[in-house]
C-alpha positions, 0 to 999 in steps of 0.5 A: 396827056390825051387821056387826061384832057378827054377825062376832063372833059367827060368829068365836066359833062357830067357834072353839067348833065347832073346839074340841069337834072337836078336844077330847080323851077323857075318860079316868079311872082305874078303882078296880078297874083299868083307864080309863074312855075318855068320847068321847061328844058330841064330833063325832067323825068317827072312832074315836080309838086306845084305850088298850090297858087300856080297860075302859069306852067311852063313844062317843055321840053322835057322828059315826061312820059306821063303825070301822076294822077292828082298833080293838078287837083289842088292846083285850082288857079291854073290860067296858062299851062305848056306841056308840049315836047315831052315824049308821053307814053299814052298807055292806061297811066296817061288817062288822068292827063286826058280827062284834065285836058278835056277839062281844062282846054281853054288853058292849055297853050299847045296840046301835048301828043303822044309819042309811043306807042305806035298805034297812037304816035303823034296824036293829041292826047285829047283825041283818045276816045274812052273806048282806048281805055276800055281795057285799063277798067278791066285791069283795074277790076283785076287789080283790085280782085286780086289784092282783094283775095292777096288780102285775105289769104293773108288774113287767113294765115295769120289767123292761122298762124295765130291758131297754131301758136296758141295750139302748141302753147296748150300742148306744152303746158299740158305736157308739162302738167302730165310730167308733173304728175307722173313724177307726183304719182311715183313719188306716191307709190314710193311713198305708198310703198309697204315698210313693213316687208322688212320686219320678218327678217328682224323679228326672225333675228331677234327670235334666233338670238333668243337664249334657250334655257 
């Protein structure tokens, strides 16, 4: 009976965890214009698509670590936005956050901080200075040198490839001719061959069968 109380009761937990992670954005209209976009304390791991006529946000207390870079570039009508009371990880994927904070601070309501790493636990992301970010222009060179070159080593053995097939292709068909015209020249040697080879052994018969008188 225990066992099944206690089953139940994580069955219900889970139905109402899966349902808070799954709930939608509230969203309301605005007497002046515009939608109130309410995404505050739903678990949310990553920011959803807005709206394009967004003018208020709402986004605390959830899960988000980062935001996608462009979330907010065709969200142009922005008038209040709360990011706060997320656990965002200020690595090189939070720079297109800062670079919109530093934009856009008259309309941010409380400044986001960064949760991890350590080095920078509990600072506002808009006090990260470029020089932060030093590195991640450097392993975005590097990222680009390197499907750069991942591109074209895969060009060149296609090319390759293409090359080959092509190759072996001419080489069947050129051993196809050279069977054919073996098999044409030993029939033209069998054709060729002399039939008159035969024809001693006939003329000596007809001579021996000759009567003599």
């Amino acid at each position: 009976m225990l066992s099944s109380l206690t089953l139940a009761v994580l069955l219900l937990l889970a139905t109402s965890s899966a349902h808070a992670i799954h709930q939608p954005c509230l969203c309301s209209a605005l007497p002046s214009g515009g939608l109130t976009v309410n995404c505050s304390t739903l678990n949310l791991m990553e920011l959803p698509s807005l709206p394009s006529d967004t003018t208020e946000l709402y986004v605390e207390d959830n899960l988000l670590t980062t935001v996608t870079p462009g979330q907010f570039d065709r969200v142009v009508s922005l008038k209040k936005v709360s990011l706060s009371g997320n656990p965002f990880h200020c690595d090189c994927r939070i720079q297109y956050l800062r670079n919109w904070l530093l934009k856009n601070r008259a309309i941010v309501l409380k400044e986001p901080v960064c949760v991890s790493p350590s080095s920078v636990a509990q600072k506002a992301i808009t006090e990260l200075s470029d020089d932060y970010f030093s590195s991640c222009v450097l392993a975005s060179c590097t990222d680009v040198a390197y499907n750069t070159l991942l591109g074209v080593t895969l060009c060149c053995v296609l090319v390759l490839l293409l090359w080959s097939y092509r190759l072996a292709r001419r080489s069947t068909f050129t051993l196809y001719i050279d069977k054919r015209h073996a098999g044409f020249q030993a029939d033209s040697l069998r054709s060729m061959k002399p039939k008159h080879r035969r024809r001693p052994h006939t003329e000596l018969s007809q001579m021996v069968s000759v009567p003599v008188f």
